[in-house]
N, C-alpha and C positions, 0 to 999 in steps of 0.2 A: 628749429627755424619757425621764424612767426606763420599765422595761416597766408596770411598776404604776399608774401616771400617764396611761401611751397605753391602757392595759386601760380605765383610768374614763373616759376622755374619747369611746372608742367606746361604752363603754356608754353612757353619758349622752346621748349626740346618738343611740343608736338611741332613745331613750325619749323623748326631744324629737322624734324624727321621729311616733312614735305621740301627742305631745300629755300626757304619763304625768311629768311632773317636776313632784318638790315645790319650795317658794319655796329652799328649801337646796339643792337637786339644780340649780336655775336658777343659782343664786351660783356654785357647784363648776365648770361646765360654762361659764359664764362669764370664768372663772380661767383652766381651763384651757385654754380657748380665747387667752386672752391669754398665755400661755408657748407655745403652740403656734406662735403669731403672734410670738413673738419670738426662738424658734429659728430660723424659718427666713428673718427676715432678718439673722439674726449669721449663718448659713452663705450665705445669696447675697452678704453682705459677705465674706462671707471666699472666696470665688469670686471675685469681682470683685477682691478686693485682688491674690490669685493673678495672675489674668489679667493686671492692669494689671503686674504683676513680670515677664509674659513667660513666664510658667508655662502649660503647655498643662493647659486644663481641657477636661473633655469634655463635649458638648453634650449636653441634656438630652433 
């Protein structure tokens, strides 16, 4: 995720943790909760596809 994308997605969830999001700040944080969510299973696919090659990956 770009830095400008991870900048709004912590802003956003700090402001949903104080309860403070508009109906467009809830859609945004939404979003990017779902690219967030799908970064990081292309890289535990791509971890796994490594490993499964024989590729030493390091444990987390």
């Amino acid at each position: 995720m770009e830095p400008g994308r991870h900048e709004r997605h912590v802003e956003l969830l700090r402001k949903n943790e104080a309860d403070e999001l508009s109906g467009g700040e809830r859609e945004d944080l939404v979003g990017l909760r779902e690219a967030a969510d799908q970064l990081m299973l292309r890289k535990a696919y791509a971890w796994s596809l490594l490993r499964w090659r024989g590729q030493r990956v390091p444990s987390l």
